[in-house]
N, C-alpha and C positions, 0 to 999 in steps of 0.2 A: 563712142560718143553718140552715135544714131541711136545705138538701142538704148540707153539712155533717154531720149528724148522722144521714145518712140509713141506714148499717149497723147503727148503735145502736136506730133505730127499726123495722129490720124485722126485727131479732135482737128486739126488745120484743113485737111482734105475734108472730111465732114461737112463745117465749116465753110468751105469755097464751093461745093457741091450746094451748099443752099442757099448762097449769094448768089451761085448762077442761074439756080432757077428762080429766085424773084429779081435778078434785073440782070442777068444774063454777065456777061465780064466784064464791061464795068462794074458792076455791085463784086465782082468777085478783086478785081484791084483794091476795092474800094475795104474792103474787109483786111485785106492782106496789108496795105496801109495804117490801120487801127492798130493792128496787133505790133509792128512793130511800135506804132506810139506809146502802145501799153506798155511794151515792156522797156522801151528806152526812157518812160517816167518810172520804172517801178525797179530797176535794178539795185539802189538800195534797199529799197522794202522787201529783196530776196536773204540780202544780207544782216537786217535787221531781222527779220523771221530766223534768220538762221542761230543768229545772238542769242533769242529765246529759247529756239527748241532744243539749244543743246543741252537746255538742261532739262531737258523732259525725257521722260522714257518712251521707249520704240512703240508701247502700244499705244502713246497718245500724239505722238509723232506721225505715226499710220493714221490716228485719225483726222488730226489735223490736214494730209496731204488726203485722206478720203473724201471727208464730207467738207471739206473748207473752199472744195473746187465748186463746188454747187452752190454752197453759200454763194463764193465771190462772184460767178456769172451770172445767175438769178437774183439773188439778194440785192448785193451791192450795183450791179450795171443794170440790174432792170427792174427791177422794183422800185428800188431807191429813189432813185430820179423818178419815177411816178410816183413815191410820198413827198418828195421835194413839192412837187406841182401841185398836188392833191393841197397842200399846204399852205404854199403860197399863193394859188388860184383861190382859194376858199372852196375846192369841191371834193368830192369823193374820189375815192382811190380808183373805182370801177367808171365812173366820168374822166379821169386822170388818164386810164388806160382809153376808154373810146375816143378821147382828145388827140393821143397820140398818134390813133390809127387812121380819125376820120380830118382832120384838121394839125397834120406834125410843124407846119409852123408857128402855128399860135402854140401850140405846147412846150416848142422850142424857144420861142419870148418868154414863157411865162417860166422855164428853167433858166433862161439866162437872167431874168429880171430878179432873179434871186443869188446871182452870184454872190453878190456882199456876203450873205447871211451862211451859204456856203463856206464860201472862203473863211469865214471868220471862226466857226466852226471848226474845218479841216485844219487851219493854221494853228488854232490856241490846242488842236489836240496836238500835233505835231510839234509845238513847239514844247506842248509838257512833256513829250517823249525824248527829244532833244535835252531840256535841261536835266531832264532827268537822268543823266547820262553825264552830261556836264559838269551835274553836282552831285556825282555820287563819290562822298567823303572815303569810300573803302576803293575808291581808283587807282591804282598806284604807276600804271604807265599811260604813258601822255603821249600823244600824239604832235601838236604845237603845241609846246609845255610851256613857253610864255602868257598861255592865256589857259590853257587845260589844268595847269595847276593852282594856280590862283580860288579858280574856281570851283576844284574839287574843296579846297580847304573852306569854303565859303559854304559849300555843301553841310556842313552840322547847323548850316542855322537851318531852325524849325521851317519849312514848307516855304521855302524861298524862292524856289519855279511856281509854284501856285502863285505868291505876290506880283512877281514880275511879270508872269504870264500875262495878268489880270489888268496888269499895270501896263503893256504892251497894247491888249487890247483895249484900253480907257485910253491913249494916246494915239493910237492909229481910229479909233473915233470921233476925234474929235476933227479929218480930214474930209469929212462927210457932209453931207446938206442935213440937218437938223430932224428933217423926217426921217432920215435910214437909221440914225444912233443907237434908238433905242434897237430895233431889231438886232441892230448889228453886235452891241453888246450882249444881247438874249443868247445868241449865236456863239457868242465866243465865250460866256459864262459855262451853255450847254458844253462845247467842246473840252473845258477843264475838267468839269463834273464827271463827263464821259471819259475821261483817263483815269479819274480819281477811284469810280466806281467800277470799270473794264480793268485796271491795274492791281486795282485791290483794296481794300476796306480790310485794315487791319489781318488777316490770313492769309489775302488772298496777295498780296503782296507781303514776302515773306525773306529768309537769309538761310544759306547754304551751311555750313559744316564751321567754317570760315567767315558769317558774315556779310559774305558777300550778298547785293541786293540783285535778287533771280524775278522773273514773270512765273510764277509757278503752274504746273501743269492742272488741268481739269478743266473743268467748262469755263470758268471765269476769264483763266488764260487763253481760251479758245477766243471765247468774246473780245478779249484786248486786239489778237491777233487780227481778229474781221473790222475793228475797227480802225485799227492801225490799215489794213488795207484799204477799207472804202477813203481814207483820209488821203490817201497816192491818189485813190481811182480819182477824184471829184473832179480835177483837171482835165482828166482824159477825157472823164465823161461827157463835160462841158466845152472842151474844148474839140469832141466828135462832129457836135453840132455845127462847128464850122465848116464838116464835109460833107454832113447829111444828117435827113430829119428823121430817118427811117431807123427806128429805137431798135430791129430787129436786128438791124446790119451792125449797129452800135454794140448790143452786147455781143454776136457773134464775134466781133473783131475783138473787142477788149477784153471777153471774154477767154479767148484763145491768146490772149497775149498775159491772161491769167495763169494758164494753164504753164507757160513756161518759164511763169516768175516760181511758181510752188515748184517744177522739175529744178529750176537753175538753186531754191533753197536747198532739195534735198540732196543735192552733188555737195553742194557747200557744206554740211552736214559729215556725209561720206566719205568726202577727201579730208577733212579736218582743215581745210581751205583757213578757215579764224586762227589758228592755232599757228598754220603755215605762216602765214602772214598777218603778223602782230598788229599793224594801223589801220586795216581793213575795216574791223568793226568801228573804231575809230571816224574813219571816212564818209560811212554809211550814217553816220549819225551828226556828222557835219551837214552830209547832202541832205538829211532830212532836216536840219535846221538853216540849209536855204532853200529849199522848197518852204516850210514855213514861212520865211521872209517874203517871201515872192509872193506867195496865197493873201498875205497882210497888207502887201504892195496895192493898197484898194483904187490908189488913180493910176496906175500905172500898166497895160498891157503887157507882157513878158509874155513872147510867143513859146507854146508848148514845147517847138523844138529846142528854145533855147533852155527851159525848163531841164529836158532830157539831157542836154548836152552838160551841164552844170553838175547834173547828178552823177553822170559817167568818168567824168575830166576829174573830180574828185575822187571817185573811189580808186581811179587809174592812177592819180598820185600817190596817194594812200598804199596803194599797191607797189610802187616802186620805192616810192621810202623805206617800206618792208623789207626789200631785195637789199636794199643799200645797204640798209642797219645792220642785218645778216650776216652779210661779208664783208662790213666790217670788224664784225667780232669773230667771226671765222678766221681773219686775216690776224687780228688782235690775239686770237688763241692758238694758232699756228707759233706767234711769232714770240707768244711768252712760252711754247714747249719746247721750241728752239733755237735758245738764246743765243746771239751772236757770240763769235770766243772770241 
């Protein structure tokens, strides 16, 4: 298991080596704390990536777990949040970044004062990932099958996560003060669009042998993948700023809390971990369509830990349900080979 995890752990020493020397151990707590936030919000999004890539080939698998690392710690945790600002500030990208460095609390206002448009965003893409899953009519095992199945059958009507999606976010606006609306629909219009065209545009969302509805591999899949993660990160990121203003410390911590959500997909991958356990992916895509709920939850605070907790306690169900089901058909097939005389 160590050597497994072994690039995570010297990206982690790397990592506290350079929190100690800009604020000595505090900043190196302080990092070591992020990461585990990162990955206690992103453990679905290990098993969701996993979903994907099993149907990718090895060479784009390698590249995904390549260059997907660099994406998500520069791209998503440090960039990002500086075109957030640059955005909602009205200023440039290169004033975005001098903001952060010579003034991190106003930078830090002017990230949070955009949480709405954020959240609205990350949620309506997350929740089109969710239903999309929800209602996909080619499902055939259920998870809670009182409500999984209903909804799979619901699944042939034409773009029916797109309506409701849209329809979620026209109703969770209208809990807003009349100035944020518009933005906040902007935001959540952007986030469907963003799965529409990250997911696929007629190709690039595509069916297996079977039918079945895949992410298909190549760059377009790539793209869904980074956005599907920056859509986890946005809390973290956001929700850093209530340890510290210091953007360097922020991606170094979420960043390495990156690094062992992409090692913990590719174990999941390796072991056939989905295959083991049949409700898992299942789980993973319940936890992301309450993380979406929550992201939507626009007057209501939901601390990150409980966030994390939500998403674990689910897949951890999800995971024993598996066990159960298992043995009881193990149990069930022992017992029809040998029948009582």
């Amino acid at each position: 298991m160590i050597k497994q995890f072994k690039i995570p752990f010297a990206l982690t020493f790397i990592a506290l080596v350079l929190a100690f020397l800009i604020g000595g151990v505090k900043d190196m707590i302080l990092v070591a704390v992020l990461c585990v936030l990162e990955v206690s919000l992103s453990l679905d999004n290990a098993v969701a990536n996993a979903a994907v890539l099993r149907n990718w080939s090895d060479k784009w698998r390698d590249r995904f777990m390549t260059f997907g690392l660099p994406v998500a710690v520069i791209g998503m945790r440090l960039l990002f949040p500086l075109l957030i600002v640059a955005v909602a500030g009205g200023i440039g990208l290169w004033q975005a970044a001098r903001l952060a460095l010579e003034a991190p609390d106003q930078y830090a206002a002017i990230l949070t004062s955009a949480h709405h448009e954020v959240s609205a965003f990350g949620g309506a893409f997350l929740l089109m990932v969710f239903f999309g899953f929800m209602f996909n009519a080619d499902k055939e095992e259920h998870w809670i099958e009182v409500i999984e199945k209903p909804f799979a059958r619901l699944g042939r009507l034409s773009a029916i996560e797109v309506a409701l999606t849209l329809g979620i976010i026209a109703l969770v606006s209208t809990q807003l003060p009349d100035g944020e609306r518009a933005s906040f629909l902007l935001a959540g219009g952007g986030g469907v669009i963003a799965f529409i065209v990250a997911h696929g545009v007629g190709d690039l969302v595509g069916g297996d042998a079977t039918g079945e509805r895949i992410v298909r591999e190549g760059v377009a899949g790539f793209m869904y993948l980074e956005v599907l993660d920056s859509s986890f990160s946005f809390d973290g990121v956001i929700g850093a700023f209530a340890l510290t203003n210091n953007i360097f410390l922020i991606a170094l911590g979420l960043g390495v809390g990156a690094a062992y959500i992409r090692q913990m997909t590719l174990i999941l991958l390796k072991k056939g971990t989905l295959a083991q356990y049949r409700f898992l992916e299942h789980g993973a895509f319940w936890a992301i369509g309450a993380l979406a709920a929550i992201m939507l939850c626009v007057n209501v605070d939901v601390p990150e830990v409980v966030t994390g907790l939500i998403g674990a306690c689910t897949i951890g169900v999800a995971v024993v349900s598996s066990i159960i089901v298992q043995r009881r058909e193990v149990t069930r097939d022992a017992t029809s080979d040998n029948p009582a005389s």
